[in-house]
C-alpha positions in Angstrom: 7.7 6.7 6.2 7.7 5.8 10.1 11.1 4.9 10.8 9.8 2.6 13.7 8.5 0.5 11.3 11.6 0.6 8.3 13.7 -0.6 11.5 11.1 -3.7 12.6 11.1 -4.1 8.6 14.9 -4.3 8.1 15.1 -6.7 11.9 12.6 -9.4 10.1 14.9 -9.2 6.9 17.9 -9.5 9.0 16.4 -12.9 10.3 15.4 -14.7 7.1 18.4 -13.5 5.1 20.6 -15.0 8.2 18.4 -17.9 7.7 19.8 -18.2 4.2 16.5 -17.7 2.7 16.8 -14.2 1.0 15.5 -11.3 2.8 14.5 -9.6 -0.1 11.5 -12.5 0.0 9.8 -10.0 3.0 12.0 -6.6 2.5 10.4 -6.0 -1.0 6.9 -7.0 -0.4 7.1 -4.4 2.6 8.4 -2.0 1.1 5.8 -2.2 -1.7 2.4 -2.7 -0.5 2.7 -1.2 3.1 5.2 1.9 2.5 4.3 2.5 -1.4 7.2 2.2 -2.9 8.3 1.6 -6.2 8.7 -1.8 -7.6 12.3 -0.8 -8.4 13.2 1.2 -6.2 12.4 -1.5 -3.3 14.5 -4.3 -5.5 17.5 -1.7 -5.3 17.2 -1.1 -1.6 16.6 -4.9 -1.5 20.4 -5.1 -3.2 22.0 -2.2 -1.6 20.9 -4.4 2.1 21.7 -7.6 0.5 25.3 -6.6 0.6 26.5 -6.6 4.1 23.6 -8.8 5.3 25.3 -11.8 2.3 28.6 -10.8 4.0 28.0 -11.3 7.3 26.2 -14.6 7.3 28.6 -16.0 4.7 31.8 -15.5 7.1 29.4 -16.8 9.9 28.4 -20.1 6.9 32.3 -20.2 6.0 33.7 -20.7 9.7 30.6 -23.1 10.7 32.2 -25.2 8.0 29.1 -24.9 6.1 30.1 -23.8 2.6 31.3 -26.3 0.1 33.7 -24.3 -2.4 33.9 -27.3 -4.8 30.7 -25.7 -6.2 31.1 -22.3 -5.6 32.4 -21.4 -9.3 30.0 -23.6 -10.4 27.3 -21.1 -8.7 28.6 -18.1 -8.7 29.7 -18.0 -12.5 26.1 -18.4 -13.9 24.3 -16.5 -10.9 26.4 -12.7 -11.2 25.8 -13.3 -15.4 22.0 -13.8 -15.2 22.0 -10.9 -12.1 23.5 -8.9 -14.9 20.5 -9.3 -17.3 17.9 -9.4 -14.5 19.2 -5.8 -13.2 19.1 -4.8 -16.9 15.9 -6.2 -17.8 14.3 -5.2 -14.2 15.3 -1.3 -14.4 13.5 -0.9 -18.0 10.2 -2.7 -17.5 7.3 -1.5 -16.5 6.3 -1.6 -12.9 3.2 -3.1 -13.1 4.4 -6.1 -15.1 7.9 -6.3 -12.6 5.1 -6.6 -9.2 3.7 -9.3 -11.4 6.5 -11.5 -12.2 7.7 -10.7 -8.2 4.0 -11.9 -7.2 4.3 -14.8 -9.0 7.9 -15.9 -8.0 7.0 -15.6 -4.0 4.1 -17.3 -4.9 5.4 -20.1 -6.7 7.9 -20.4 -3.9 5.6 -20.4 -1.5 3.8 -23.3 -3.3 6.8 -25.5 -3.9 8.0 -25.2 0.5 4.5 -26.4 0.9 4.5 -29.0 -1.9 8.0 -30.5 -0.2 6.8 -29.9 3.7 3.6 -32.5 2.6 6.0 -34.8 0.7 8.0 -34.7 3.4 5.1 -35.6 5.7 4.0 -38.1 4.0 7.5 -39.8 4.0 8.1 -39.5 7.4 4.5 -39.7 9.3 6.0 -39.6 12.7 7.5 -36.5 12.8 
């Protein structure tokens, strides 16, 4: 692997996890189809960078006055419990089928920030 490119890789996750929108959306893709990695093993990277990266912009969220901890538990609770059984179920399938159901989710993602940008639009013509 060119490190050059792991560094530009990890700069462009940097940005849209800052943004809040999960840098694991480019960082795995990358990994996959340009370096050949592992389906897995890029989704563990993706969680071993997700760790200081969520830290970092969630003191920068938290002092902007941007986090509301009325719903935190409400989050949190549910979101570490299903993690548990999509690490579980995510180390024991088959690689093939994990690129799949990966493809699909950035896809339907994709879809539904388009879907809302055009509803939007319509909405508000003017802007």
């Amino acid at each position: 692997m060119n490190i050059f490119w792991l560094i530009i890789i990890g700069v462009f996750s940097g940005i849209v996890a800052g943004m809040g929108m999960g840098g694991g959306t480019l960082l795995i893709p990358m990994l996959t189809i340009f370096f050949n990695v592992e389906q897995q093993v890029a989704q563990g990277a993706n969680l071993l960078v997700f760790v200081p990266l969520g830290i970092v912009a969630s003191i920068i969220y938290i002092k902007s006055g941007l986090v509301n901890f009325k719903y935190f538990l409400l989050v949190v609770i549910p979101a570490v419990s299903v993690a548990l059984l999509g690490a579980l179920v995510s180390t024991n399938i088959n690689q093939a089928a994990l690129r799949f159901i990966f493809a699909i989710f950035v896809l339907g993602l994709g879809v539904l920030q388009l879907v809302l940008w055009v509803v939007k639009k319509i909405k508000k013509p003017n802007t």
